[in-house]
N, C-alpha and C positions, 0 to 999 in steps of 0.2 A: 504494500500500500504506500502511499506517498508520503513522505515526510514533509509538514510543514514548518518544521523547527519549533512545532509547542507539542506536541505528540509525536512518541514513536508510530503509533498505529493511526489513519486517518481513511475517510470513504473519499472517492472523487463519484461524483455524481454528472453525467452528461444530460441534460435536458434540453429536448426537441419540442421546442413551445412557441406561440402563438401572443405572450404576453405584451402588451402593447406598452412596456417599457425598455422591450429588446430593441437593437439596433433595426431599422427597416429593412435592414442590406441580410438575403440570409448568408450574407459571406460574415459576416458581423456576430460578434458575440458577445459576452457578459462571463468573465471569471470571478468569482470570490474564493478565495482562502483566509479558512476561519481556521480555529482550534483543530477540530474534529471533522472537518470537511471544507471537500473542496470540489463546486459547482462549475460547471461549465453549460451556458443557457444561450440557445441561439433559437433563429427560425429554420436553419438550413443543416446540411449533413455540412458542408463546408464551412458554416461558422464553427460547429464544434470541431471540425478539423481545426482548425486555427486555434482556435483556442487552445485544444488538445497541445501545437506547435509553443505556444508563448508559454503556458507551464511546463513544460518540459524544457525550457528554455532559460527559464528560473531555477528549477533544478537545476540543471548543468552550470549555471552561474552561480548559485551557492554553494555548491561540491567544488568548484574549481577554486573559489575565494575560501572555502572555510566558513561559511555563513548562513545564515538561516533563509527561508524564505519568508519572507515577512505576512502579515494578516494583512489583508490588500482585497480591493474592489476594480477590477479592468472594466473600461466598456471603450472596445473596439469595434471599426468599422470601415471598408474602404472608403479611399476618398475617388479612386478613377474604379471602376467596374472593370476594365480589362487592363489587366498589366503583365505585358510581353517584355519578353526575351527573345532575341534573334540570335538563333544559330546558325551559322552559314559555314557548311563544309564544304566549297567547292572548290578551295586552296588546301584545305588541311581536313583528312577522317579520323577520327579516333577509333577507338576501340568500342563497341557497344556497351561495356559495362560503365565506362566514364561516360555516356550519356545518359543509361541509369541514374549512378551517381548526379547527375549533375541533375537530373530530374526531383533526385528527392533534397537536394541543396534548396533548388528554386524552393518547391513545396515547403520546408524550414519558414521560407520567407515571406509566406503568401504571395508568391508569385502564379498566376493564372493562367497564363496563355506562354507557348512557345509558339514563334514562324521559325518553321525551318527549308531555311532555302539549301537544296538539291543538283540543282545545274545537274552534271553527270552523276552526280554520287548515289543516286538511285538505279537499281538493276528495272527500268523499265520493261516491260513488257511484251507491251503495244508494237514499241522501238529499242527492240533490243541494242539496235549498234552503238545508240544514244551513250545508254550505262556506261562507265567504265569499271576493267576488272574488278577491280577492290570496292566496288560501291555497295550501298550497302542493300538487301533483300527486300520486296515487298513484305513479307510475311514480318522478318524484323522489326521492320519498322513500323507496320501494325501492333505486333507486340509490344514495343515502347512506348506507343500512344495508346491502347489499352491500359499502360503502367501507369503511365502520366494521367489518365483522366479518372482511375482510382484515387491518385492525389488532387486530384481536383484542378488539373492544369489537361488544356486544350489544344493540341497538336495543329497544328494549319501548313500545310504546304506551302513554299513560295519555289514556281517554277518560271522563271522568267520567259517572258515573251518581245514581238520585235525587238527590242533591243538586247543586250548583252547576252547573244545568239548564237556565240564562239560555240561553243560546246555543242552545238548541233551542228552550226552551217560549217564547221571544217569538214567535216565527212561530203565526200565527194557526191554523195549518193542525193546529198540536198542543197547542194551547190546553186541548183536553178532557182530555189527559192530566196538567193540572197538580192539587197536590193544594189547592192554595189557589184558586180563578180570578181573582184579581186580582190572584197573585202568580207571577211566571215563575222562582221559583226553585228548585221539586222538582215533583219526577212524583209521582202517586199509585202507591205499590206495587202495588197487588191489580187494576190492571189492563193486561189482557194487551198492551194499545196500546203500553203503555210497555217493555216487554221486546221487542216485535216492531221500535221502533225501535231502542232502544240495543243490540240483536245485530244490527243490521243495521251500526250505526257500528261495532262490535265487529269484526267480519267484514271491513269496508273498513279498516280500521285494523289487521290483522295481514294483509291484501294488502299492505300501507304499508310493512309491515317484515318479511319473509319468514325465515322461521327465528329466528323472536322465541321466544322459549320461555312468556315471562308475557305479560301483559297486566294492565294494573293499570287499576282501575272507578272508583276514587275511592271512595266510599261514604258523605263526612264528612259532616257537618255540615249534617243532614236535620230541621233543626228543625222544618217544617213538620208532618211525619207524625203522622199520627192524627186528622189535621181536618175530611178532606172523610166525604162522608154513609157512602160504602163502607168507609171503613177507621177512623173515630170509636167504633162496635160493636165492633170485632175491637182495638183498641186498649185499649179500658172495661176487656172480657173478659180478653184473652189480655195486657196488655200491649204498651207500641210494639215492644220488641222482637221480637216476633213477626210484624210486619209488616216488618219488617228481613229475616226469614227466607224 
């Protein structure tokens, strides 16, 4: 049982309630540590996650100083609803257990949301040639986001599109699709080549993380557009942005 420095012996009590003194947020919670007990009252499975997080948090803080935990009243709550962490492997993979790890770190902190951007590091499916060797499995990384949304943290794709395209358009095989041809770093918008692959990486990439809600495209930094012969006219006319569209 929990030690709260007035008793050796003490209950913790988790309570899923509906009290209209609780936090609105059910990420939100309400700790007390009394004598003999120790409450954790939220509206949500994730508020008493967190709470669960900041007393064990206090434990580890008084074991590591020598100290008691003090008789104390918390009333926590976020202040943004979603808060990400970007992970981008497409220069450097680690090892799947140090994304584990790095999972239940976030989790510690109330951190909610992971984007994790892929470029090649996903063994696509759809596009196998996409993947590269070392990258990591669909099923994998399914797994990790099943892991992560037991902590209460939300997996999201980010699989870039037109732009920062390297990773697709050097393979010879979708060369056609570039809007520059000496340049592998955007698609040409206006054709349909290009959307039949990136919804195909789209597709293998929310298999990747299953009950993702978003998916984020990228869209930056598309200087090329408006060059090649098909989209140089519609560019003149209508403006680039409209080739955006």
């Amino acid at each position: 049982m929990p030690n709260t420095g007035h008793t050796k012996k003490g209950t913790l009590f988790l309570v899923h309630s509906t009290d209209k003194s609780l936090p609105e947020s059910e990420e939100g919670y309400v700790l007390t540590i009394s004598q003999r007990r120790v409450e954790i009252s939220s509206r949500g499975e994730a508020g008493l996650f967190y709470g669960c997080q900041t007393f064990e948090q206090m434990l580890e803080d008084a074991r590591d100083t020598g100290t008691v935990v003090p008789a104390c009243r918390i009333i926590d709550y976020p202040a943004l609803s979603y808060r990400a962490i970007h992970i981008d492997v497409k220069h450097h993979l680690d090892t799947m257990k140090y994304y584990y790890d790095s999972v239940d770190r976030m989790a510690r902190y109330k951190i909610n949301a992971i984007i994790f951007e892929f470029e090649d590091k996903l063994h696509y499916r759809r596009r196998p040639l996409v993947g590269a060797p070392q990258a990591i499995s669909i099923d994998e990384m399914a797994a990790l986001t099943n892991y992560a949304r037991e902590r209460h943290i939300e997996i999201s794709p980010l699989v870039q599109g037109l732009g920062h395209a390297t990773f697709i358009l050097k393979h010879e095989k979708y060369a056609h699709l570039r809007e520059v041809p000496d340049s592998r770093w955007a698609f040409c918008p206006v054709d349909e080549g290009t959307y039949e692959v990136l919804f195909d990486l789209y597709l293998d990439a929310f298999d990747a993380t299953p009950g993702s809600r978003y998916l984020h495209v990228g869209g930056d930094e598309v200087g090329e557009i408006g060059q090649c012969s098909r989209c140089k006219p519609i560019a003149e006319k209508e403006g680039k942005l409209a080739l955006n569209l």
